[in-house]
N, CA and C atoms as an extended XYZ file, in Angstrom:
414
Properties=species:S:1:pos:R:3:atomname:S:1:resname:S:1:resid:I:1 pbc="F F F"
N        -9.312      -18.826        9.901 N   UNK     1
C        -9.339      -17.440        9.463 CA  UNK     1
C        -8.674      -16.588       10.538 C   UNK     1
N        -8.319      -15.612        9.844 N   UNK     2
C        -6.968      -14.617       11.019 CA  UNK     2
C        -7.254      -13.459       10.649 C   UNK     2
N        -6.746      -12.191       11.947 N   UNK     3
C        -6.918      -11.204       11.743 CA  UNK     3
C        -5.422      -10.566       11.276 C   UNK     3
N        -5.623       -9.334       10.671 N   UNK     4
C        -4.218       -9.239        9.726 CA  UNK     4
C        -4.287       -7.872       10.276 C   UNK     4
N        -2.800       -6.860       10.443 N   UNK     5
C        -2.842       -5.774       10.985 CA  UNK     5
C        -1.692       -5.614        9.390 C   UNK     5
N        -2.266       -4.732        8.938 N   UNK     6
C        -1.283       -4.135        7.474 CA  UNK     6
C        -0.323       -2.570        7.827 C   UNK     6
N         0.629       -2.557        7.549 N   UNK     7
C         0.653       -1.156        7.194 CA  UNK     7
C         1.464       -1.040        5.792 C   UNK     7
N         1.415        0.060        5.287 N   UNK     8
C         1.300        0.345        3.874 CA  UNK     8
C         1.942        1.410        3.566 C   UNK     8
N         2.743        1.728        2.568 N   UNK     9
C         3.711        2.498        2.256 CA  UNK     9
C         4.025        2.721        0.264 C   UNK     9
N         4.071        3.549        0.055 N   UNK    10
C         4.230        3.422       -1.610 CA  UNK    10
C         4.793        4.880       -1.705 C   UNK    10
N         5.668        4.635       -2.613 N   UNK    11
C         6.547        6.397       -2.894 CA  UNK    11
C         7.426        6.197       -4.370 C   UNK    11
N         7.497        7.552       -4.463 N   UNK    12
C         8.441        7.183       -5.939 CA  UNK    12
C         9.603        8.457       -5.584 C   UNK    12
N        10.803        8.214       -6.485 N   UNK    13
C        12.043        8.894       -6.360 CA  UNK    13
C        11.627        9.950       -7.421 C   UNK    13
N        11.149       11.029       -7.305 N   UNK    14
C        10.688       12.349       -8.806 CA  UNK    14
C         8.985       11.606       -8.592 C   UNK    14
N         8.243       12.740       -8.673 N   UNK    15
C         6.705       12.264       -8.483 CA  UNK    15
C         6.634       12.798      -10.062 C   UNK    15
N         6.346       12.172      -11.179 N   UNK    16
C         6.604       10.855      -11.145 CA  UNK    16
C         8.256       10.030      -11.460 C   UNK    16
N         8.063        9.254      -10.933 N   UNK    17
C         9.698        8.507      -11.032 CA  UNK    17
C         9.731        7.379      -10.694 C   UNK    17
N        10.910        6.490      -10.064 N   UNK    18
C        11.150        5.018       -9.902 CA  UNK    18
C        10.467        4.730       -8.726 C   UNK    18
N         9.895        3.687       -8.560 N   UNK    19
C         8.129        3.938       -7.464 CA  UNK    19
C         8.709        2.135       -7.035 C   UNK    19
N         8.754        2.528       -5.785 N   UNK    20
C         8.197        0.893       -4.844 CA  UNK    20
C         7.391        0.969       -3.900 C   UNK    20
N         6.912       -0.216       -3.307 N   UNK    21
C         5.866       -0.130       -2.565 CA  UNK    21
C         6.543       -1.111       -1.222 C   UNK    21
N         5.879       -0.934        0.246 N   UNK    22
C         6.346       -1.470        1.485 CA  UNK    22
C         4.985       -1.799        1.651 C   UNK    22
N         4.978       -2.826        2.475 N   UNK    23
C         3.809       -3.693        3.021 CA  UNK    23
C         4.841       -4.506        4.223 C   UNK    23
N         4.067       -4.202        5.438 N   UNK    24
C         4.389       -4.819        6.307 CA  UNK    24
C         3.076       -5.543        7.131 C   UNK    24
N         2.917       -7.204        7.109 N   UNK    25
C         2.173       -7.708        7.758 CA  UNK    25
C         1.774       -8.390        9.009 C   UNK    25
N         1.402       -8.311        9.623 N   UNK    26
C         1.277       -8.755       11.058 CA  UNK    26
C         0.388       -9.617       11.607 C   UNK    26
N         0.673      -10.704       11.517 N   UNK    27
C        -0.303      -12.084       11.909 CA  UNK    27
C        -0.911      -12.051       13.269 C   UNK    27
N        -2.211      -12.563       13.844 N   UNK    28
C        -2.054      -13.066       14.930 CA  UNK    28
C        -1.438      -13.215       16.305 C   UNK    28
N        -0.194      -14.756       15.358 N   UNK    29
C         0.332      -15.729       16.207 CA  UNK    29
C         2.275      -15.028       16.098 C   UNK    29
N         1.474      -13.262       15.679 N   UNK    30
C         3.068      -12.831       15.341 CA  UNK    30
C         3.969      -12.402       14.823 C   UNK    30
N         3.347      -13.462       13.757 N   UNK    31
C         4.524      -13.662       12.183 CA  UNK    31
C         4.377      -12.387       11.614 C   UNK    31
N         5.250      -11.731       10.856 N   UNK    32
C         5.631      -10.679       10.050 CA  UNK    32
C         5.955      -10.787        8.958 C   UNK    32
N         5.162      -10.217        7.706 N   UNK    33
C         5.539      -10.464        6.073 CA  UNK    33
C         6.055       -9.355        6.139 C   UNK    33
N         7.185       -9.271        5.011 N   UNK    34
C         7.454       -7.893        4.612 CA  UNK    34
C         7.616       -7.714        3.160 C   UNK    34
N         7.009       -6.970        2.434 N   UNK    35
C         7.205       -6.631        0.769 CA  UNK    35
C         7.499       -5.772        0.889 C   UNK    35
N         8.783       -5.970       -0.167 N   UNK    36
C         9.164       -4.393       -1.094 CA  UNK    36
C         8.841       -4.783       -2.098 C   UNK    36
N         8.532       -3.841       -3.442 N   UNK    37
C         8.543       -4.333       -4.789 CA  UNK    37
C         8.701       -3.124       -5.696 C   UNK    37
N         9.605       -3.217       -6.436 N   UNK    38
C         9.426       -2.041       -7.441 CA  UNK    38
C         8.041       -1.899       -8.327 C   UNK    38
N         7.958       -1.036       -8.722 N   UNK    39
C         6.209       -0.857       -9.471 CA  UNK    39
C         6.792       -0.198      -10.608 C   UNK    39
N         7.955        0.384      -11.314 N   UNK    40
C         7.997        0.795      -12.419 CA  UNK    40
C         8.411        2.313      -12.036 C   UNK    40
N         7.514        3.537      -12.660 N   UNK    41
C         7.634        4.850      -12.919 CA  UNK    41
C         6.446        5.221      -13.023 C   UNK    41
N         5.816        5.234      -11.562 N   UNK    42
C         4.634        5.695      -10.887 CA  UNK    42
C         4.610        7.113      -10.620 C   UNK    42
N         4.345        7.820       -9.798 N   UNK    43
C         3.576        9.326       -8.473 CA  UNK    43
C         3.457        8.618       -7.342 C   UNK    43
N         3.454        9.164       -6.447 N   UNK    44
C         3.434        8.938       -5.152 CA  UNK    44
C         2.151        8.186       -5.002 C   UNK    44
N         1.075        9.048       -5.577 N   UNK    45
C        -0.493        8.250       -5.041 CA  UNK    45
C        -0.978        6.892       -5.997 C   UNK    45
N         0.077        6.674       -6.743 N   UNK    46
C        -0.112        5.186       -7.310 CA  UNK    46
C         0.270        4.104       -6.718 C   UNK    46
N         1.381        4.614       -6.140 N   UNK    47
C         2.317        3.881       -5.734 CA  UNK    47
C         2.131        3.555       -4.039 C   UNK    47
N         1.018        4.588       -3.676 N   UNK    48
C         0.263        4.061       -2.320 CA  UNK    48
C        -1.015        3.429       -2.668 C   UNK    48
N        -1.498        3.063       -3.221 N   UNK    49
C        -2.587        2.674       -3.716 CA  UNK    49
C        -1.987        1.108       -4.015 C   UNK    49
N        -1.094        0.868       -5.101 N   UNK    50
C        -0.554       -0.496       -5.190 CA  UNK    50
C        -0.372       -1.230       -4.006 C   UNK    50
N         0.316       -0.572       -3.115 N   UNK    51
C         0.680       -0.890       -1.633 CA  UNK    51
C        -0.665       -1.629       -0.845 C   UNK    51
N        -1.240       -0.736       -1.235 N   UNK    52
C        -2.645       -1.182       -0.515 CA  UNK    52
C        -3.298       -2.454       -0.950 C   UNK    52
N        -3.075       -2.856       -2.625 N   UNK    53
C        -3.722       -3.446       -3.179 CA  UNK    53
C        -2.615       -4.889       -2.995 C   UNK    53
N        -1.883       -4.785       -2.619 N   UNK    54
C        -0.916       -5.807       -2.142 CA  UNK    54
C        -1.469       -6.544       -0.728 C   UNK    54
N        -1.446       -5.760       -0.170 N   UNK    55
C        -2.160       -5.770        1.402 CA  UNK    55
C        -3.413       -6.414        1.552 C   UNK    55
N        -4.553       -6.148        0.108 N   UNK    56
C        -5.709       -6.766        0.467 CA  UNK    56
C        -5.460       -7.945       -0.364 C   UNK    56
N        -5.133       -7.858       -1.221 N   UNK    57
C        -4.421       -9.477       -2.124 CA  UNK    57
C        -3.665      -10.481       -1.123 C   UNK    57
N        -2.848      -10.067       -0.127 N   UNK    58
C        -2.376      -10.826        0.586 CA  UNK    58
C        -3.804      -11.593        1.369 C   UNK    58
N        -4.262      -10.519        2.354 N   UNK    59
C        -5.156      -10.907        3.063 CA  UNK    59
C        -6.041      -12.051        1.932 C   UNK    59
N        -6.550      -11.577        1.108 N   UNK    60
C        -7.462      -12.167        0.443 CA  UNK    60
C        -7.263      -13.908        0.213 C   UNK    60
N        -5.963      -14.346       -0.105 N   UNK    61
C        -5.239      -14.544       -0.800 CA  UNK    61
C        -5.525      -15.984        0.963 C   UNK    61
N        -4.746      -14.980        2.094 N   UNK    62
C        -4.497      -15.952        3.282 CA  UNK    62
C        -6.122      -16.177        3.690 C   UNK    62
N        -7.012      -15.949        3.283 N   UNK    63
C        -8.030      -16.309        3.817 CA  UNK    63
C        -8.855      -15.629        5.015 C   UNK    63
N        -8.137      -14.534        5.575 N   UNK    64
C        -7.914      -13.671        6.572 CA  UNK    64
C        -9.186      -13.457        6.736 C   UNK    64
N        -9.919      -13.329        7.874 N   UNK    65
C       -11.402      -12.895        8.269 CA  UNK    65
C       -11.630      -11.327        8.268 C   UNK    65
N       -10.344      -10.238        8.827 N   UNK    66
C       -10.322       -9.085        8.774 CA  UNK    66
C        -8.713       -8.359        8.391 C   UNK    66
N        -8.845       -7.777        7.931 N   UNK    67
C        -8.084       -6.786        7.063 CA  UNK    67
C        -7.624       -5.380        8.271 C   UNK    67
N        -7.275       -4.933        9.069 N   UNK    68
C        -6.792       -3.487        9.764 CA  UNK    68
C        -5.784       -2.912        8.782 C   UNK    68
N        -5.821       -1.715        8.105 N   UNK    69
C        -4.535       -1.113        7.074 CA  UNK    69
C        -4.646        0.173        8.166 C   UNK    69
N        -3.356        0.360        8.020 N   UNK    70
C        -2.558        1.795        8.470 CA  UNK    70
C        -1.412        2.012        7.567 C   UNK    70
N        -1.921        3.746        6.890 N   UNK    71
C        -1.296        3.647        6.224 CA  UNK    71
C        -1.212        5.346        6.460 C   UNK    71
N         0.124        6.245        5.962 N   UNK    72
C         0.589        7.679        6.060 CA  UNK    72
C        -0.189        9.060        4.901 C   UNK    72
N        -0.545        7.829        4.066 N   UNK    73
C        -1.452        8.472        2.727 CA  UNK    73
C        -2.711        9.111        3.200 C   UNK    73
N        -2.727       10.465        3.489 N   UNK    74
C        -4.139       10.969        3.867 CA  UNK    74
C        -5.284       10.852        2.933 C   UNK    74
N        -4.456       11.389        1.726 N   UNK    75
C        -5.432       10.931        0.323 CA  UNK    75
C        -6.060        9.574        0.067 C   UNK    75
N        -5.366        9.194        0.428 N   UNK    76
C        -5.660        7.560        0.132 CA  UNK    76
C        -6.920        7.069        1.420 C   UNK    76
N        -6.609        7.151        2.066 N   UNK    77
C        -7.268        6.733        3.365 CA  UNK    77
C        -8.875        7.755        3.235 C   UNK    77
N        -8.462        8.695        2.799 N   UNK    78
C        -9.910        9.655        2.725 CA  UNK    78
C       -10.681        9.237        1.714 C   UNK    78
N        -9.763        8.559        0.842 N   UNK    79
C       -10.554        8.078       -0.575 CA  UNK    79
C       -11.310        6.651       -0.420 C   UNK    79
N       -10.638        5.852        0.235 N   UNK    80
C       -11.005        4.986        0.558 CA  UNK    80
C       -12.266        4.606        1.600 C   UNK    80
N       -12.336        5.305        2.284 N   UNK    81
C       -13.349        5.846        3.515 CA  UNK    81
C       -14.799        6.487        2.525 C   UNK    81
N       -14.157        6.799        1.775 N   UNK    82
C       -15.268        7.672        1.138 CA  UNK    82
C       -15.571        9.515        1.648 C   UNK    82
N       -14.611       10.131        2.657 N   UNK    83
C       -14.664       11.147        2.684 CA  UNK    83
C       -14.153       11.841        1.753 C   UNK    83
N       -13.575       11.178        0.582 N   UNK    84
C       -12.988       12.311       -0.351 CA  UNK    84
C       -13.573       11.276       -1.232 C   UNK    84
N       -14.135       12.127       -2.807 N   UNK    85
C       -14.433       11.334       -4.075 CA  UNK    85
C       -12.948       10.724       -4.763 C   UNK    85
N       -12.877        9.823       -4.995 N   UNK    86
C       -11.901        9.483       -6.574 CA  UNK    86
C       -11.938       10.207       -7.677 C   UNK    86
N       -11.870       11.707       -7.814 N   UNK    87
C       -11.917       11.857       -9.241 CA  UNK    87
C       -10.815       11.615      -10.183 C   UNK    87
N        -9.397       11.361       -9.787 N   UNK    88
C        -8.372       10.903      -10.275 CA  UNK    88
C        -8.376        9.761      -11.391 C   UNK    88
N        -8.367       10.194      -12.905 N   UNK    89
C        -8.474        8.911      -13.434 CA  UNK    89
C        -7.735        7.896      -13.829 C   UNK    89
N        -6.007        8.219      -13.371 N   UNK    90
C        -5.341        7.488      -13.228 CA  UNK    90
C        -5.441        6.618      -12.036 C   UNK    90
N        -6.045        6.910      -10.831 N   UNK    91
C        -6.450        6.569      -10.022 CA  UNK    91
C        -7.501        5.335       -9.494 C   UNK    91
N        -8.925        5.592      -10.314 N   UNK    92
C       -10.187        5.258      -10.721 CA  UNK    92
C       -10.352        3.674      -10.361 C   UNK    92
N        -9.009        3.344      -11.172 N   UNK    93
C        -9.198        1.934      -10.956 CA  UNK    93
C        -8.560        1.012       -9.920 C   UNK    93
N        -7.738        1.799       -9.581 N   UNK    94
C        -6.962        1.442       -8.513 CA  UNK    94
C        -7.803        1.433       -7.261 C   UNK    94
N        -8.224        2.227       -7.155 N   UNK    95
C        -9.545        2.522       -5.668 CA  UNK    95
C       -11.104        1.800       -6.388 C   UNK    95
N       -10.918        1.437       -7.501 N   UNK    96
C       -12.484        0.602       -7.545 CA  UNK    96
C       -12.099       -0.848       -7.186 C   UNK    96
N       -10.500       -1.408       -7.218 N   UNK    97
C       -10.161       -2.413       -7.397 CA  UNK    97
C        -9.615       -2.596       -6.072 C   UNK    97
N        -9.260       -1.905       -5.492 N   UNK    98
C        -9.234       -1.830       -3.587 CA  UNK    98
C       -10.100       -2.131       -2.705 C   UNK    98
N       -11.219       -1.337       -3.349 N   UNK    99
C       -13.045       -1.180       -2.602 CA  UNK    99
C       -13.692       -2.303       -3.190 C   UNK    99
N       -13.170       -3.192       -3.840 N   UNK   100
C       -13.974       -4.471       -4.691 CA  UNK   100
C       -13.461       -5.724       -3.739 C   UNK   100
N       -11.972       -5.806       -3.620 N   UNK   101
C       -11.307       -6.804       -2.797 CA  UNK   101
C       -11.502       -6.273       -1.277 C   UNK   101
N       -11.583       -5.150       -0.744 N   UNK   102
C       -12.072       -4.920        0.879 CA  UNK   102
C       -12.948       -5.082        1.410 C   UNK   102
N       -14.347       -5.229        0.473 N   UNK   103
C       -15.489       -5.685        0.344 CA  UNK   103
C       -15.377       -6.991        0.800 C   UNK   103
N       -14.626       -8.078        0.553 N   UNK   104
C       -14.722       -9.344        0.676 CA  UNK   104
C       -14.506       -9.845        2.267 C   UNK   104
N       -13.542       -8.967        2.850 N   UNK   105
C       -13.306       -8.979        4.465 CA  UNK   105
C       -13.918       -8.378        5.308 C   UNK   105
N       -13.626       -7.841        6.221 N   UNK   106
C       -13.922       -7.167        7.542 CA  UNK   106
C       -12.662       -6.446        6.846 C   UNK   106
N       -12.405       -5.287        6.615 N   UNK   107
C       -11.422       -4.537        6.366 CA  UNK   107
C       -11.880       -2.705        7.028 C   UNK   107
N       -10.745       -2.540        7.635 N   UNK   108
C       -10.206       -1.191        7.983 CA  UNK   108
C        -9.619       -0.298        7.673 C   UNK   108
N        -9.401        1.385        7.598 N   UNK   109
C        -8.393        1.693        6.634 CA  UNK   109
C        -8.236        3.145        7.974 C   UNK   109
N        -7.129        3.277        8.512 N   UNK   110
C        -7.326        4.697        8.890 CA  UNK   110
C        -5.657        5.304        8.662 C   UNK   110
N        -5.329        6.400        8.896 N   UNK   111
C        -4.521        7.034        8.563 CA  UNK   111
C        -3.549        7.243       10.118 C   UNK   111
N        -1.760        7.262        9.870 N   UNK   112
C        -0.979        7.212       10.840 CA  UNK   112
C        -0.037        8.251       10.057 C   UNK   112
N         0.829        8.633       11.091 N   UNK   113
C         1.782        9.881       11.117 CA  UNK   113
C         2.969        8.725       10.569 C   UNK   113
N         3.804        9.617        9.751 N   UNK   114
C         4.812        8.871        9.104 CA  UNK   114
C         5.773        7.848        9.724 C   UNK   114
N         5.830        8.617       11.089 N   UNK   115
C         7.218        8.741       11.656 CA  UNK   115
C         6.629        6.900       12.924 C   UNK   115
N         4.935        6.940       12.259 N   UNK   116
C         4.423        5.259       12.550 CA  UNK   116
C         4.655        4.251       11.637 C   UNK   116
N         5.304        5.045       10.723 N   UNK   117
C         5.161        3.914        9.786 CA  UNK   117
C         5.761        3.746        8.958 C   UNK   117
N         7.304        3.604        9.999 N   UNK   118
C         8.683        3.656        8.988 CA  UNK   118
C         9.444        2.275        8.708 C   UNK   118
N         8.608        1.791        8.920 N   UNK   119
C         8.730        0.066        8.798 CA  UNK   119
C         8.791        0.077        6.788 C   UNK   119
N         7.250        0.197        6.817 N   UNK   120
C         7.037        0.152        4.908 CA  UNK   120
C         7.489        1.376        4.401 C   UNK   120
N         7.536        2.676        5.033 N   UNK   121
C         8.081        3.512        4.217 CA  UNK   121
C         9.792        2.723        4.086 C   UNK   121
N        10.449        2.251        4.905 N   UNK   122
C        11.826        2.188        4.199 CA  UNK   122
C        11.948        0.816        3.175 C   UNK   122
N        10.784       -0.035        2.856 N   UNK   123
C        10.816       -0.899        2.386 CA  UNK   123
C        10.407        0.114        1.055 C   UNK   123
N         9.477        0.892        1.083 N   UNK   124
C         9.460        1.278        0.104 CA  UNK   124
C        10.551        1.754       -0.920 C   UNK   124
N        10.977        2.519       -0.031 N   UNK   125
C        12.418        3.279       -0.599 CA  UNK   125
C        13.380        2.799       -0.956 C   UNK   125
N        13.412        1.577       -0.354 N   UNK   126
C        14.520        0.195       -0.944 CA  UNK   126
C        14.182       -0.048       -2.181 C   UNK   126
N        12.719       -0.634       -2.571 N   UNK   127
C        12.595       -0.760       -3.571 CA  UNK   127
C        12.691       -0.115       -4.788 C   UNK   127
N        12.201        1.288       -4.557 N   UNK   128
C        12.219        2.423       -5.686 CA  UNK   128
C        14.150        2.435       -5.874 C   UNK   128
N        14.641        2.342       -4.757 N   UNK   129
C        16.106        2.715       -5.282 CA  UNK   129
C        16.571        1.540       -5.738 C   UNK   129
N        16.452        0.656       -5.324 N   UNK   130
C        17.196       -1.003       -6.276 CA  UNK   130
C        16.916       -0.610       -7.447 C   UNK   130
N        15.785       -0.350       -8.208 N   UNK   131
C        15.562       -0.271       -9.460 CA  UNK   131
C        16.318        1.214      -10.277 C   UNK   131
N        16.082        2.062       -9.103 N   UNK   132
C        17.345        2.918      -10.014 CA  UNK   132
C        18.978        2.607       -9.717 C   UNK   132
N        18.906        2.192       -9.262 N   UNK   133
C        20.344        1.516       -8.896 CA  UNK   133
C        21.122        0.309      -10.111 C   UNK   133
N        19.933       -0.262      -10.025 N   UNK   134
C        19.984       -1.522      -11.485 CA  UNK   134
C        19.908       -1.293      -12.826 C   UNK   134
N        18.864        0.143      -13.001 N   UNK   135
C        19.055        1.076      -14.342 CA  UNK   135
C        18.862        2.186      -14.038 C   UNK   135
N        19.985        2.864      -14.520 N   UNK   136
C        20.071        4.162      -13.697 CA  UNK   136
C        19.921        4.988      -15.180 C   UNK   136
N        19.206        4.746      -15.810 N   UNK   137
C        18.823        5.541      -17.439 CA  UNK   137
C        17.325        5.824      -17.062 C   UNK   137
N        16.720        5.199      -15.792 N   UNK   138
C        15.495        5.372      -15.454 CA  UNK   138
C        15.197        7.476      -15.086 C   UNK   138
């Protein structure tokens, strides 16, 4: 079992618009995952939320003993913490389904200044633009 340092990134081109998500992972012994992925025609706070849910799926997934996320989403991070409610019901499930899989680790969630965490933000942005790039009727 390993400890995992995440950071997390999700954005869309037009809130709402062509939406990818960045995940950058950090092993241990080193190693570095990196996801981009398009998500479709998300909002910004879906599309950080997916990010996240990538992040604990990974962990979950590697067996990982603890989970650390850093991520630029204040919303997200407050929601997650529980200083802010979920009333978002596009939302709802996304953060019950975050807080269900973080549950399973030692997991962390705190909030970083952008300009920390331009690793997944540009993975993000890769992704959202490949897909308008590939259909640009989006």
């Amino acid at each position: 079992m390993s400890d995992l340092v995440a950071y997390v990134d999700g954005g869309s081109h037009g809130n709402p618009g062509p939406s990818g998500i960045g995940v950058v992972i950090e092993g241990p012994d080193g190693e570095t995952t990196c996801i981009a992925r398009w998500i479709g025609h998300q909002d910004n706070n879906v599309a950080e939320y997916v990010a996240l849910l990538e992040a604990l799926q990974h962990a979950v997934e590697a067996k990982a003993k603890t989970l650390h996320v850093y991520s630029d989403s204040e919303v997200m991070v407050k929601q997650m913490t529980g200083e802010y409610a979920c009333r978002s019901s596009r939302l709802h499930s996304l953060n019950w389904t975050c807080r269900k899989l973080a549950r399973s680790i030692e997991f962390s969630i705190a909030y970083i200044p952008r300009e920390q965490n331009r690793h997944a933000n540009e993975l993000a942005n890769q992704a959202a633009r490949s897909a308008t790039e590939l259909q640009p009727h989006l």
